[in-house]
Each structure stands twice: as C-alpha cells, then as structure tokens.
PDB file as gemmi writes it, atoms N, CA and C in Angstrom:
CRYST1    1.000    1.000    1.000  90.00  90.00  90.00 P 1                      
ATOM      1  N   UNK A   1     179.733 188.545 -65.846  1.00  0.00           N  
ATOM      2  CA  UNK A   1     179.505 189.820 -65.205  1.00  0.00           C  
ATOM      3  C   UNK A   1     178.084 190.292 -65.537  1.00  0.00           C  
ATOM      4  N   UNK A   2     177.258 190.758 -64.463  1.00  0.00           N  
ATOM      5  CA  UNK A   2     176.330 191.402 -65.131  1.00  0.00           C  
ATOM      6  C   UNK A   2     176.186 192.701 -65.835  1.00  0.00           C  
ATOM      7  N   UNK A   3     174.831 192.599 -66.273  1.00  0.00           N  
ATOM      8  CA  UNK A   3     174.574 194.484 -66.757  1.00  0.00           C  
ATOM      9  C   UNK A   3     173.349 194.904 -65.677  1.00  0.00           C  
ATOM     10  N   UNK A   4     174.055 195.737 -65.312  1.00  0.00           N  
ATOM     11  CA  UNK A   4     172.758 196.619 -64.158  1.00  0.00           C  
ATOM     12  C   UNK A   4     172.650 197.957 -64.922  1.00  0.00           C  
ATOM     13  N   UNK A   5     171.269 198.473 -64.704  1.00  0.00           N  
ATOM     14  CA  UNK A   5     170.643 199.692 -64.571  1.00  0.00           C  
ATOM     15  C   UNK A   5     169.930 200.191 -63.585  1.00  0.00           C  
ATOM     16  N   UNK A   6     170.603 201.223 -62.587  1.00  0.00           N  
ATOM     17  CA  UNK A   6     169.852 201.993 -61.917  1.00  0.00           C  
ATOM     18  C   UNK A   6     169.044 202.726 -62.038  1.00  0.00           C  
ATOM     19  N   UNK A   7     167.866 202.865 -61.333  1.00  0.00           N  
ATOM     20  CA  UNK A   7     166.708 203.846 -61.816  1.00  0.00           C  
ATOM     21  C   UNK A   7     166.911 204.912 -61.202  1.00  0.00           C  
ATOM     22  N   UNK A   8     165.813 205.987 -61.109  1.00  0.00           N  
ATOM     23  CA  UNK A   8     166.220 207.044 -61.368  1.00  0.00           C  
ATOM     24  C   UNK A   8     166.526 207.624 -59.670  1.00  0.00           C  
ATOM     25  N   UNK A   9     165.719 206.643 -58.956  1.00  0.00           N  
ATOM     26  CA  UNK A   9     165.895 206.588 -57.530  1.00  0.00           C  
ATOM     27  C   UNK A   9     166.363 206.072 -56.966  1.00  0.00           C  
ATOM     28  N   UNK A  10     167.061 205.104 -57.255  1.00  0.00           N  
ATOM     29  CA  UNK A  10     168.005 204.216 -56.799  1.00  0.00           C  
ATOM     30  C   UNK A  10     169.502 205.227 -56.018  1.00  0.00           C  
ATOM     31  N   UNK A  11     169.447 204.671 -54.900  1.00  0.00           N  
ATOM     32  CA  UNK A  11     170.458 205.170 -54.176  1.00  0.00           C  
ATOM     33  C   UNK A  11     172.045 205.756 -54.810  1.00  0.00           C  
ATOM     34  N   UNK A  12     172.387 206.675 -54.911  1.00  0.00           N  
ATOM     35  CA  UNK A  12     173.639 207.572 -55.509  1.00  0.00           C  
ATOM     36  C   UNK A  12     174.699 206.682 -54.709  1.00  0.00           C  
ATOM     37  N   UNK A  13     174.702 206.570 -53.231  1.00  0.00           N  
ATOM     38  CA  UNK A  13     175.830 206.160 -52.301  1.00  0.00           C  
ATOM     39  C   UNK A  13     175.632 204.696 -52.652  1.00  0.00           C  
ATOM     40  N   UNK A  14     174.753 204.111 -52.752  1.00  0.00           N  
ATOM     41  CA  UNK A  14     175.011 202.625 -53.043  1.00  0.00           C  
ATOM     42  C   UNK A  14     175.604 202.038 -54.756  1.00  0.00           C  
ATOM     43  N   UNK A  15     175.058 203.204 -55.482  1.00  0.00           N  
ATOM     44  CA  UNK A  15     176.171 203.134 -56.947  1.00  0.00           C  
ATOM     45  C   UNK A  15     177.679 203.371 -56.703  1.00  0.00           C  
ATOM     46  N   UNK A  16     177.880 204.795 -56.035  1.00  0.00           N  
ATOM     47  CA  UNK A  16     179.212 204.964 -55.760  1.00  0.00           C  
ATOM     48  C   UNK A  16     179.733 204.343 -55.722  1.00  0.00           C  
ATOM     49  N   UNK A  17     179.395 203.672 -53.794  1.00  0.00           N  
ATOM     50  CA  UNK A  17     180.053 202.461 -53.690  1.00  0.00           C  
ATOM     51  C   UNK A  17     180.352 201.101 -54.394  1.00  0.00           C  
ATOM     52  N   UNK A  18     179.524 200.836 -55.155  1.00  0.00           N  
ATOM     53  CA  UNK A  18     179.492 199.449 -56.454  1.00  0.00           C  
ATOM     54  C   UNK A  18     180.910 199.836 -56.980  1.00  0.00           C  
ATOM     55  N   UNK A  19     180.529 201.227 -57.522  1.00  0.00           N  
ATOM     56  CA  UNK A  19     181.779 201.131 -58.580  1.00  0.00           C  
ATOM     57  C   UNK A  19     183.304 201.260 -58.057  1.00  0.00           C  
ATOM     58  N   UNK A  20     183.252 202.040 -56.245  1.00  0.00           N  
ATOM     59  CA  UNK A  20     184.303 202.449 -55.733  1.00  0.00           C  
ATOM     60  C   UNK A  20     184.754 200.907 -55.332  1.00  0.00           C  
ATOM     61  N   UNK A  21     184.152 199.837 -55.114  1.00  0.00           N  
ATOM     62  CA  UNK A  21     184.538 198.347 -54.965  1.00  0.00           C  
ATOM     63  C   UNK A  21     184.786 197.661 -56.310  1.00  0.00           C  
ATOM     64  N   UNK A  22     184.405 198.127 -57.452  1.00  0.00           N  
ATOM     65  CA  UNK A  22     184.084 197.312 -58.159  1.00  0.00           C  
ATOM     66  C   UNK A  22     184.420 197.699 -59.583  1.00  0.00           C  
ATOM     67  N   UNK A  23     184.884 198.823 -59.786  1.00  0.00           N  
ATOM     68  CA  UNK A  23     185.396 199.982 -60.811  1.00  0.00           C  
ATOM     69  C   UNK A  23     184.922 199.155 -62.557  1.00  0.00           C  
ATOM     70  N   UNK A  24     185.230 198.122 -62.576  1.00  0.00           N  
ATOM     71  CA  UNK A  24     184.785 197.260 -63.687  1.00  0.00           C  
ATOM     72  C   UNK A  24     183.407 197.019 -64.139  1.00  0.00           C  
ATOM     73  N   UNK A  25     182.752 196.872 -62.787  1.00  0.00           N  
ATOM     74  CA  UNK A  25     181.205 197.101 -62.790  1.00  0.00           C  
ATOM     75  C   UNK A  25     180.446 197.095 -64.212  1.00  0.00           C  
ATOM     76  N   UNK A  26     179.547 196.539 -64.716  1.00  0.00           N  
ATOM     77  CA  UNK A  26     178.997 197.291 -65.717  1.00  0.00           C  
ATOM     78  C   UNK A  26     177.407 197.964 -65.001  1.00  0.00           C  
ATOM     79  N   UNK A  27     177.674 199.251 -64.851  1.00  0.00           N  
ATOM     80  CA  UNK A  27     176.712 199.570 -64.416  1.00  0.00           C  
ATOM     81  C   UNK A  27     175.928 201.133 -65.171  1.00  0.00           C  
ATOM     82  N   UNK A  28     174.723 201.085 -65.087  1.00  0.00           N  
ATOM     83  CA  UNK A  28     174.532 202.229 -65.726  1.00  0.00           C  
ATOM     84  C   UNK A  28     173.396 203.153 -65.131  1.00  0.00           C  
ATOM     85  N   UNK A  29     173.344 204.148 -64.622  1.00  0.00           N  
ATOM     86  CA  UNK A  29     172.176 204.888 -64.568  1.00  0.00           C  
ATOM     87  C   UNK A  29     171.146 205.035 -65.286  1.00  0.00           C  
ATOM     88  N   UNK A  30     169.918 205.441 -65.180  1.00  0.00           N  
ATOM     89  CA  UNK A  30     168.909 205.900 -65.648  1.00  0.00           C  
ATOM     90  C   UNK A  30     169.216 206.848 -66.638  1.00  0.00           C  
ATOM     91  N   UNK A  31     169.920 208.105 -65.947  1.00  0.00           N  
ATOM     92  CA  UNK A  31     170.030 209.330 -66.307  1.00  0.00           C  
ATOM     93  C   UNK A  31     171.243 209.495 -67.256  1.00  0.00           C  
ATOM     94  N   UNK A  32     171.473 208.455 -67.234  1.00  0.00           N  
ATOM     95  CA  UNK A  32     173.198 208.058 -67.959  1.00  0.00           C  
ATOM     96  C   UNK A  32     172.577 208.025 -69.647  1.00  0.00           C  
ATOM     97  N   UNK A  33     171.224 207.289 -69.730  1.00  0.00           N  
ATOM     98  CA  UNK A  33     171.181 206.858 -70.827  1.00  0.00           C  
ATOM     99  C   UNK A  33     170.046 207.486 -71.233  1.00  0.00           C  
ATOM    100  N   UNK A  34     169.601 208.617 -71.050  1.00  0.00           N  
ATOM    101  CA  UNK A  34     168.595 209.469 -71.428  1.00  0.00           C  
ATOM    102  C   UNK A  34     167.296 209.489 -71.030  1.00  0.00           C  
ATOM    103  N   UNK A  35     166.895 208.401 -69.650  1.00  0.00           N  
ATOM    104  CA  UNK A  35     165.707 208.218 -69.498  1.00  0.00           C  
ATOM    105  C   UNK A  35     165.630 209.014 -67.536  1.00  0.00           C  
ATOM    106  N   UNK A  36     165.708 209.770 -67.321  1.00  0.00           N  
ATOM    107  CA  UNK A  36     166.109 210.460 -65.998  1.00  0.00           C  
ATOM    108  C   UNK A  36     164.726 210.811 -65.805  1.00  0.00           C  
ATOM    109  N   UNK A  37     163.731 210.481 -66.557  1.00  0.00           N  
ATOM    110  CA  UNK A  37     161.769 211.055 -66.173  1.00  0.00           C  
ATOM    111  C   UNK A  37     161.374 210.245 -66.924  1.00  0.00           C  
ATOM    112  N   UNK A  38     161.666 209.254 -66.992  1.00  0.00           N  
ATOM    113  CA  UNK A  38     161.254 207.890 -67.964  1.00  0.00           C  
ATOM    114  C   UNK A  38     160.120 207.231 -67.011  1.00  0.00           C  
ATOM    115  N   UNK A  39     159.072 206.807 -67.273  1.00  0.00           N  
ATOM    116  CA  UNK A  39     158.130 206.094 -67.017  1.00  0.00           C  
ATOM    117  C   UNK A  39     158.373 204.307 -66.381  1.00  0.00           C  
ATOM    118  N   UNK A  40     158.393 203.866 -65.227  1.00  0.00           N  
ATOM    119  CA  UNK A  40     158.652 202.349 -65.367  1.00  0.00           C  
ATOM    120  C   UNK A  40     158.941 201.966 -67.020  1.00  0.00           C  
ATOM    121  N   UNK A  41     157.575 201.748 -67.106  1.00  0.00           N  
ATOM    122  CA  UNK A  41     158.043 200.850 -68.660  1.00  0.00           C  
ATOM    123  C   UNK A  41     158.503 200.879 -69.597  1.00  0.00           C  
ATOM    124  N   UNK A  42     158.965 202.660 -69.440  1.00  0.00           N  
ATOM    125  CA  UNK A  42     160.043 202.810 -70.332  1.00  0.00           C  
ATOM    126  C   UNK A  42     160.998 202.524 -69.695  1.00  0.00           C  
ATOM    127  N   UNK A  43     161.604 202.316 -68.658  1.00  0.00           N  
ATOM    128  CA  UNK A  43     162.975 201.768 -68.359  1.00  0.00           C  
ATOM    129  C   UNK A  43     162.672 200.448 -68.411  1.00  0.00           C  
ATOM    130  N   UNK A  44     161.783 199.541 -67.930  1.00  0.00           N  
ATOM    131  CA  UNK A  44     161.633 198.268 -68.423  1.00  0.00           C  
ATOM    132  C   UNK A  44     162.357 197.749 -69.794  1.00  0.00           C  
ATOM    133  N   UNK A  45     161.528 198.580 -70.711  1.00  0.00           N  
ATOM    134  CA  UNK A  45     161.542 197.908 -71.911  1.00  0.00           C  
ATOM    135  C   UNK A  45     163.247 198.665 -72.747  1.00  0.00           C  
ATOM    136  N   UNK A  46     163.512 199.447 -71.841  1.00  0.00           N  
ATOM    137  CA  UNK A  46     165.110 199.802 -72.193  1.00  0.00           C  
ATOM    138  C   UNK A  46     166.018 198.610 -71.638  1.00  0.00           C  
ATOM    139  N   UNK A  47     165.285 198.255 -70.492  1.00  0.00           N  
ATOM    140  CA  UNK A  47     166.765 197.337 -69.895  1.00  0.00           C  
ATOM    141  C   UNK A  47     166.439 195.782 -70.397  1.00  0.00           C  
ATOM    142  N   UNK A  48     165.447 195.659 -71.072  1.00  0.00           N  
ATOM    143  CA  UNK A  48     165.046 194.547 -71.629  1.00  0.00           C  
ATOM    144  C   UNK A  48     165.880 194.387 -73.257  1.00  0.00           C  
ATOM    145  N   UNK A  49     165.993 195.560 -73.797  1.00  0.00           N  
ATOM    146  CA  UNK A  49     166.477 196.010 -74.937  1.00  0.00           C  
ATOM    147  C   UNK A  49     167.929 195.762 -75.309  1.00  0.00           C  
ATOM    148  N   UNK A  50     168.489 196.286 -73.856  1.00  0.00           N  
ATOM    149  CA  UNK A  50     170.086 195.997 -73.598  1.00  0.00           C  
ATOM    150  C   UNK A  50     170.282 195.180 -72.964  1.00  0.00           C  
ATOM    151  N   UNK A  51     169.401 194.391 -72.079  1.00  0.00           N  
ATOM    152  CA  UNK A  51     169.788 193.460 -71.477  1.00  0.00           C  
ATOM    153  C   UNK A  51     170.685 193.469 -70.063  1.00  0.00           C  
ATOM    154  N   UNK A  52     170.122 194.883 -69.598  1.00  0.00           N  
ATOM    155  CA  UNK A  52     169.872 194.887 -68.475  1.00  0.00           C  
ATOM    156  C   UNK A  52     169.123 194.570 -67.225  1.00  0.00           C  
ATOM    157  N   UNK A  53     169.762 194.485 -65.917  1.00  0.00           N  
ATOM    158  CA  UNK A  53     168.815 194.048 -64.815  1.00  0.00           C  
ATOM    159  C   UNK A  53     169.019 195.539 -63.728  1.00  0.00           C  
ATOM    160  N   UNK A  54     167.110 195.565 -63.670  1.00  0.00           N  
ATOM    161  CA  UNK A  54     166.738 196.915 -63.035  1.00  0.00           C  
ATOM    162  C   UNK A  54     167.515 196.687 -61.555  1.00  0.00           C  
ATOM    163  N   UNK A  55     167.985 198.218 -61.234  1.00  0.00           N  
ATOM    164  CA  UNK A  55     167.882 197.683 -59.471  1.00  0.00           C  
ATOM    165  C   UNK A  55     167.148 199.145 -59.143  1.00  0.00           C  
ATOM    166  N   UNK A  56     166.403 198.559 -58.249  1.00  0.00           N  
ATOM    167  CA  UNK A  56     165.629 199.932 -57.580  1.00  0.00           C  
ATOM    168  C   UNK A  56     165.294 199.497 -56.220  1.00  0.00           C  
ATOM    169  N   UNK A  57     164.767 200.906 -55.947  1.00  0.00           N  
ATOM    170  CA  UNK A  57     164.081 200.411 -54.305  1.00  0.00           C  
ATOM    171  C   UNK A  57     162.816 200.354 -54.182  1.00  0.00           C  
ATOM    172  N   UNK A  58     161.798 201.131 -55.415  1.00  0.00           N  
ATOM    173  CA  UNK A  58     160.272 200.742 -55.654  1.00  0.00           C  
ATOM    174  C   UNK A  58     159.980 199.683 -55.794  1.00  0.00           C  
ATOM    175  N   UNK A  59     159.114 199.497 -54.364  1.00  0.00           N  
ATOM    176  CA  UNK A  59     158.395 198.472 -54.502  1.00  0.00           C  
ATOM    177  C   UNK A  59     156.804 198.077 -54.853  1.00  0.00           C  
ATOM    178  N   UNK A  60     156.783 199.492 -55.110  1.00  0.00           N  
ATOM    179  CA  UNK A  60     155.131 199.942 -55.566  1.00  0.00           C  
ATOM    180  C   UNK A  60     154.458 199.109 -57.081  1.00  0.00           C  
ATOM    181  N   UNK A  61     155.439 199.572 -57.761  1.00  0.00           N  
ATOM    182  CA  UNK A  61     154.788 199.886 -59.132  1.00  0.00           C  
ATOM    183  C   UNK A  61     155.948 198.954 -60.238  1.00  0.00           C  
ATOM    184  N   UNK A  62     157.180 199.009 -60.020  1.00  0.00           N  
ATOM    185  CA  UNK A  62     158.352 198.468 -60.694  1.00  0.00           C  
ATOM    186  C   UNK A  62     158.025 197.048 -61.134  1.00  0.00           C  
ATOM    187  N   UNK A  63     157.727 195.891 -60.138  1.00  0.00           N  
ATOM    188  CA  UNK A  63     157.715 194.705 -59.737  1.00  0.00           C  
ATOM    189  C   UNK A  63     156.222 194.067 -60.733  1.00  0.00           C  
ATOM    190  N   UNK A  64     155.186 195.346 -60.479  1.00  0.00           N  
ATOM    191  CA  UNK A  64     153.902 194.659 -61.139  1.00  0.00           C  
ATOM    192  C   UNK A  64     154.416 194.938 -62.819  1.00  0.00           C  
ATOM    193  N   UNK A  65     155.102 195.871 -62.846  1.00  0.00           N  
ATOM    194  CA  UNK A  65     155.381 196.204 -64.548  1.00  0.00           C  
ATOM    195  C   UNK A  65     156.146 195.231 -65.178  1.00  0.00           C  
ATOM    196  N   UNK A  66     157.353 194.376 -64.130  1.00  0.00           N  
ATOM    197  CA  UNK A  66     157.997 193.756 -64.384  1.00  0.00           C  
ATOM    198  C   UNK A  66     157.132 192.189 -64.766  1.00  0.00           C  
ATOM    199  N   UNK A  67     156.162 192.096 -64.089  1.00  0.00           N  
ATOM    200  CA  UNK A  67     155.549 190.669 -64.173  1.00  0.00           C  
ATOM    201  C   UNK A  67     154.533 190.392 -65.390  1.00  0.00           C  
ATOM    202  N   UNK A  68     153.571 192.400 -65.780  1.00  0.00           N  
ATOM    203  CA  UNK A  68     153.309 192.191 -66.807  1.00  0.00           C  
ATOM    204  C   UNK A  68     153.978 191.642 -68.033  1.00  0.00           C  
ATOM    205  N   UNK A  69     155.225 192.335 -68.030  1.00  0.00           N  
ATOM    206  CA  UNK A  69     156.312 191.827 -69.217  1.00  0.00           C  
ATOM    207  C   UNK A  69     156.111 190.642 -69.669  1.00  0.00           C  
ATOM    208  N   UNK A  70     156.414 189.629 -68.317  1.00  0.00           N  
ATOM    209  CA  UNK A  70     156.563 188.729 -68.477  1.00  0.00           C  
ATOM    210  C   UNK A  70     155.344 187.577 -68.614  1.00  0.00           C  
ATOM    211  N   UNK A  71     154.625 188.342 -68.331  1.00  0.00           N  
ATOM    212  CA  UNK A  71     152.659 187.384 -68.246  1.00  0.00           C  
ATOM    213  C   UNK A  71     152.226 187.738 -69.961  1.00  0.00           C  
ATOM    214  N   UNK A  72     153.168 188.579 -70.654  1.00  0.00           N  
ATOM    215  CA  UNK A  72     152.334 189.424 -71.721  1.00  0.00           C  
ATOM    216  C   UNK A  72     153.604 188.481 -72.931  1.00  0.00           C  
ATOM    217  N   UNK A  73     154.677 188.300 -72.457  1.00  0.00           N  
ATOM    218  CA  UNK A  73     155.807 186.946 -73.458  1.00  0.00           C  
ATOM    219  C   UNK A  73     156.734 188.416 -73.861  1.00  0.00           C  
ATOM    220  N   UNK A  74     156.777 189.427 -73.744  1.00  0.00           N  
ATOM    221  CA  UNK A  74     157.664 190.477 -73.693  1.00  0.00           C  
ATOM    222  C   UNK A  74     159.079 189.433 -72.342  1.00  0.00           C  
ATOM    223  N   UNK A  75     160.734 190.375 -73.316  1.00  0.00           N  
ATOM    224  CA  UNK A  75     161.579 190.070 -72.738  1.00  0.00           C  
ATOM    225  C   UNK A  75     161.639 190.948 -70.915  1.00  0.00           C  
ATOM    226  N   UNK A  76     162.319 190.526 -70.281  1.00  0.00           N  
ATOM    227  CA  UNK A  76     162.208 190.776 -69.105  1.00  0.00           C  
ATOM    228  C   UNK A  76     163.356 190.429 -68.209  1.00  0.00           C  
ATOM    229  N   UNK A  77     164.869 191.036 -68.499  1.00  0.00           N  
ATOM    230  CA  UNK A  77     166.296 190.425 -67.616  1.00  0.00           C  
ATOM    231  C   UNK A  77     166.238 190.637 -66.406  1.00  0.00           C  
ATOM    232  N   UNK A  78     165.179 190.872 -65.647  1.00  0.00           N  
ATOM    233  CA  UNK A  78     165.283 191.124 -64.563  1.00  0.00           C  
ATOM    234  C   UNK A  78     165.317 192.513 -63.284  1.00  0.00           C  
ATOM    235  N   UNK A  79     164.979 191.862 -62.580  1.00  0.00           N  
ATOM    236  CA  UNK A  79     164.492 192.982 -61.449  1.00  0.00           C  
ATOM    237  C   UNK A  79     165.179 193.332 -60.199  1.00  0.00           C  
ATOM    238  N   UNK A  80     166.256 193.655 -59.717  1.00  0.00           N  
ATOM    239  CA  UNK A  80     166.359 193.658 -57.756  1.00  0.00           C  
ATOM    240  C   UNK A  80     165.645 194.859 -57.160  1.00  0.00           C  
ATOM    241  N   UNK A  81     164.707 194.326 -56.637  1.00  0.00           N  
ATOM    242  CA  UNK A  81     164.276 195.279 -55.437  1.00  0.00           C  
ATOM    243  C   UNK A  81     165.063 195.288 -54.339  1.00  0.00           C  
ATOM    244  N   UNK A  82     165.967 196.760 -53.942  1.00  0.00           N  
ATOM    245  CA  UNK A  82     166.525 196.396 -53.193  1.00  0.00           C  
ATOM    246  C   UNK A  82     165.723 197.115 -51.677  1.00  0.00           C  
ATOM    247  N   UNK A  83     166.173 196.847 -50.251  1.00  0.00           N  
ATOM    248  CA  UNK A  83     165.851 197.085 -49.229  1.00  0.00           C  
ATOM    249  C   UNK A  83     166.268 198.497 -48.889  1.00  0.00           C  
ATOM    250  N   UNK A  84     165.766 199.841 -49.319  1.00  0.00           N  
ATOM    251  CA  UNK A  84     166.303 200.988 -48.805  1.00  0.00           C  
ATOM    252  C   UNK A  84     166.523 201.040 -47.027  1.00  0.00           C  
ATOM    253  N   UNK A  85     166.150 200.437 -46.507  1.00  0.00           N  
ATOM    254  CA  UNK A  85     166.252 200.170 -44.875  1.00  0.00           C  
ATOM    255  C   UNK A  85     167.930 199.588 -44.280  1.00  0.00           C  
ATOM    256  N   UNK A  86     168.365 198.797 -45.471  1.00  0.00           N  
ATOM    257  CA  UNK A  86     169.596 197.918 -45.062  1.00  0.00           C  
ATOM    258  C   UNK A  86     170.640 198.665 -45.025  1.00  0.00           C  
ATOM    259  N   UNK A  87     171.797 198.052 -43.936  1.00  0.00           N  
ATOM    260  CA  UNK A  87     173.367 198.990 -44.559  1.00  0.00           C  
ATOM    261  C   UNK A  87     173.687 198.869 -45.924  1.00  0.00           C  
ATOM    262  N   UNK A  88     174.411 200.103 -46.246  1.00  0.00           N  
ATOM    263  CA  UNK A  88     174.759 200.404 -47.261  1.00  0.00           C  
ATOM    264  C   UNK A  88     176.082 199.139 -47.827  1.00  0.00           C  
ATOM    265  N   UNK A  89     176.740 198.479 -46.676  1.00  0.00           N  
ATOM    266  CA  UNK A  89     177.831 197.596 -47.057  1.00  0.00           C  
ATOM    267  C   UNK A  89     177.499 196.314 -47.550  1.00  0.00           C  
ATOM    268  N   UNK A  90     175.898 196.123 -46.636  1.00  0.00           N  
ATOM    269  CA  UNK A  90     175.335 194.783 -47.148  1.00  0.00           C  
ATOM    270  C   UNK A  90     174.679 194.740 -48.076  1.00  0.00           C  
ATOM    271  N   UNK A  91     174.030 195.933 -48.973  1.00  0.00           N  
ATOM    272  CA  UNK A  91     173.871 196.215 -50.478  1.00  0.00           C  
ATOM    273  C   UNK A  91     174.812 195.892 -50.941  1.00  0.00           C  
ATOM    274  N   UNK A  92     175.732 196.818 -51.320  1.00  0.00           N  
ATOM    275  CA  UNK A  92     177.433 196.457 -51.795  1.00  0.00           C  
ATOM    276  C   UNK A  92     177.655 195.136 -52.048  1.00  0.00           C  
ATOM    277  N   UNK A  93     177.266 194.640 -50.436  1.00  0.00           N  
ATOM    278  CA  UNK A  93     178.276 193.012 -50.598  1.00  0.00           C  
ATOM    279  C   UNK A  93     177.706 191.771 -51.246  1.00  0.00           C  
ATOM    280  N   UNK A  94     175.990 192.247 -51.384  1.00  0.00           N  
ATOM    281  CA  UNK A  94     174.777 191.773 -51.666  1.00  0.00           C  
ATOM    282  C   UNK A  94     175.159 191.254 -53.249  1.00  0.00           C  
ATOM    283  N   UNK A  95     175.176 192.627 -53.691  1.00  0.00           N  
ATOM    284  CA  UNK A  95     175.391 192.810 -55.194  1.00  0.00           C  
ATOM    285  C   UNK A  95     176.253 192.125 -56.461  1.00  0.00           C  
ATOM    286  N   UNK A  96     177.456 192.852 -55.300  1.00  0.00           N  
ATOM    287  CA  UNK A  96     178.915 192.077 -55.704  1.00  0.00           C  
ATOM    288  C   UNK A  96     179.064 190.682 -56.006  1.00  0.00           C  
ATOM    289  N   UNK A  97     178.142 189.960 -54.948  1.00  0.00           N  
ATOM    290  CA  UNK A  97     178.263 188.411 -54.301  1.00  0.00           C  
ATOM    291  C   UNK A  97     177.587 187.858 -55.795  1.00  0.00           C  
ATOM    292  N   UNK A  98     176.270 188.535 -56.289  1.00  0.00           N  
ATOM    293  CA  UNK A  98     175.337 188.007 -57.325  1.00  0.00           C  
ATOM    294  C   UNK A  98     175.943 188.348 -58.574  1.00  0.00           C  
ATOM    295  N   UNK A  99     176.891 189.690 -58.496  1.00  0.00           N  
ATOM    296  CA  UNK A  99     177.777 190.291 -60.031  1.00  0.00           C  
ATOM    297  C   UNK A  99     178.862 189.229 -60.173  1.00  0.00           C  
ATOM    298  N   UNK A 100     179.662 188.087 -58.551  1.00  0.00           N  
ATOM    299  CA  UNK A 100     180.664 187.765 -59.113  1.00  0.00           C  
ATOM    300  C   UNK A 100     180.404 185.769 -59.352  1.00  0.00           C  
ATOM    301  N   UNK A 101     179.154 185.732 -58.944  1.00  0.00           N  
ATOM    302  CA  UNK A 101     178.862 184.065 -58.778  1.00  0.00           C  
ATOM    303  C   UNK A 101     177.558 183.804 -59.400  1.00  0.00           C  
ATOM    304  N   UNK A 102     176.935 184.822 -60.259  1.00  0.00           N  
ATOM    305  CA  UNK A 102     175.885 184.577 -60.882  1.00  0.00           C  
ATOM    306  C   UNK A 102     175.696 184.885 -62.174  1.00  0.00           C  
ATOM    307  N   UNK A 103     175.190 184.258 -63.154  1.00  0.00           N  
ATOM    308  CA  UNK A 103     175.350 184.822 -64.682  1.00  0.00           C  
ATOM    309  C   UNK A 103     173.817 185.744 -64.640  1.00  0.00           C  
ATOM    310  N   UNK A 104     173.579 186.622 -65.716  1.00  0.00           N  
ATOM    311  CA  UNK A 104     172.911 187.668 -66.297  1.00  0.00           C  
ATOM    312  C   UNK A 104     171.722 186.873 -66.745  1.00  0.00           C  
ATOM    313  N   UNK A 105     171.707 185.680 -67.522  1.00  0.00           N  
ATOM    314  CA  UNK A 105     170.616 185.132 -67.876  1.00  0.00           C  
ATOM    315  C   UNK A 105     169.790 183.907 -66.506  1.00  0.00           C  
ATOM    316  N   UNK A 106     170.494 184.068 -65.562  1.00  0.00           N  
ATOM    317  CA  UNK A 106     169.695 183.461 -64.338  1.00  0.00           C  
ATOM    318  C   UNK A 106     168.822 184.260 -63.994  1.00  0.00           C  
ATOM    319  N   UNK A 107     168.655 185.488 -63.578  1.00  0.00           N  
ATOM    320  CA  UNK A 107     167.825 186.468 -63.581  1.00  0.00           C  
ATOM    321  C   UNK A 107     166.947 186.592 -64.531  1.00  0.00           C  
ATOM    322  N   UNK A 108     166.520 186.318 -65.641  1.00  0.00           N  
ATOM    323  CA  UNK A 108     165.523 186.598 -66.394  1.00  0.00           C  
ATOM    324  C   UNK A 108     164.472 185.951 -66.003  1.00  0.00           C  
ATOM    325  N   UNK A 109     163.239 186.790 -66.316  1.00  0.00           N  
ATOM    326  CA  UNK A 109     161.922 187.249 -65.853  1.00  0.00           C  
ATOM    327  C   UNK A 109     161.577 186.838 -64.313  1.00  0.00           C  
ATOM    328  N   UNK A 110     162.362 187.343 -63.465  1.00  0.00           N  
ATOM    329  CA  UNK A 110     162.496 187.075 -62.231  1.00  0.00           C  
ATOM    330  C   UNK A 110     162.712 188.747 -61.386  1.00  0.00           C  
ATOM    331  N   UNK A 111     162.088 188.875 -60.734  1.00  0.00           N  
ATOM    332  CA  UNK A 111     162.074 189.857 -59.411  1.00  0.00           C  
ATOM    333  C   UNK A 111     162.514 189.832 -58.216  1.00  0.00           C  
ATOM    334  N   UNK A 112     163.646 190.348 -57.906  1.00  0.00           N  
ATOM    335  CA  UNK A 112     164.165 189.415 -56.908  1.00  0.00           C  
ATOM    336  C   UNK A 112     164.331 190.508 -55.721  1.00  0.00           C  
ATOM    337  N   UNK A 113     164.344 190.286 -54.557  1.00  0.00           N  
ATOM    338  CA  UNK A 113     164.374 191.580 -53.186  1.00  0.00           C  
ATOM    339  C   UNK A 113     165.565 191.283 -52.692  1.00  0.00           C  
ATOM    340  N   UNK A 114     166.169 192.110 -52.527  1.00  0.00           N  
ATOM    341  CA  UNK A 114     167.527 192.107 -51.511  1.00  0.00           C  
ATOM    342  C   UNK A 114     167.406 192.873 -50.438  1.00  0.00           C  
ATOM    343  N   UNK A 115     168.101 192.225 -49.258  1.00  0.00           N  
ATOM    344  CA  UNK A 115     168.846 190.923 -49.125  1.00  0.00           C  
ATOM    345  C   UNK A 115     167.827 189.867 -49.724  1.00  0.00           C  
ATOM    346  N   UNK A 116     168.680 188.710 -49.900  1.00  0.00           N  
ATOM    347  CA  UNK A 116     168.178 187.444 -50.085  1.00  0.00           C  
ATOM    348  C   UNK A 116     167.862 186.753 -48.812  1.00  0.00           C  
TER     349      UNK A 116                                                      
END                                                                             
C-alpha cells in the first residue's frame, strides 16, 4: 500500500473520493500534519522523512524541488503531478490502480504526471 501526502492544493474532491473508494487509504494532508503554509521543501523533506509520495497539481515549482533532492543525494519517495484538467473518476481510478499494483519504493526519486 502506499503512503501519500497531499499538498496544500491538491484537490479536496479528489481526496474525498480516494478515501470514499478506498477508506483504508493511507493518505494524509498537508494540513493534517502541521504544514498547511509550508514551503515546497518543507513538504518535500517531510514526505521524504515519512516516506511519503507528494501528490499535487503544481507543476511550476514542486517537480524542480523534487529533482534537486535528488541531484543533491537527499531522500526523495516521490512525486505525482497530477492533471487538474482530468475527470475526477480517472484520478480516483488512476491512483487506486498505482495504490493497488505498485509498491512505495518504485516511486522513489521519480516524478511522475498523471494520467500515465
């Protein structure tokens, strides 16, 4: 199963839904864990800490922080950029598909965009 962390912008209806499919989920907010005005690299280096994988929809700034990590030998579990443009079901089903057929350490220091 994985560990996800949502950032602080990451879609509310597309968590819902995770957990309303998925109730087991390990999933966690931003704001869940005290960082709700946290800086990228401070959520970086939180979800690196716990061994979480970011999901967001920034595609600005997230992705280059994520690669420093990893150009610099800092840990780095991973990234989904997801597509704020897509249905909300094919997020969901997106997710689910990678939470139920993919392990947590395949994702490391990897950035990945959804859809695939």
């Amino acid at each position: 199963m994985l560990r996800l962390l949502a950032d602080e912008n990451f879609s509310g209806h597309i968590v819902r839904g995770l957990l309303h499919r998925r109730p087991e989920l390990m999933l966690v907010r931003v704001q869940d864990v005290g960082l709700g005005e946290a800086d990228d690299p401070v959520i970086l280096e939180w979800a690196a800490a716990h061994g979480h994988i970011l999901l967001t929809h920034d595609r600005a700034t997230v992705p280059d922080y994520a690669y420093q990590r990893v150009v610099s030998g800092q840990q780095m579990p991973g990234v989904f950029v997801v597509n704020d443009r897509i249905s909300l079901r094919q997020v969901i089903d997106e997710i689910c598909f990678l939470d139920e057929y993919t392990e947590q350490n395949e994702w490391d220091c990897l950035v990945v965009y959804l859809p695939l």
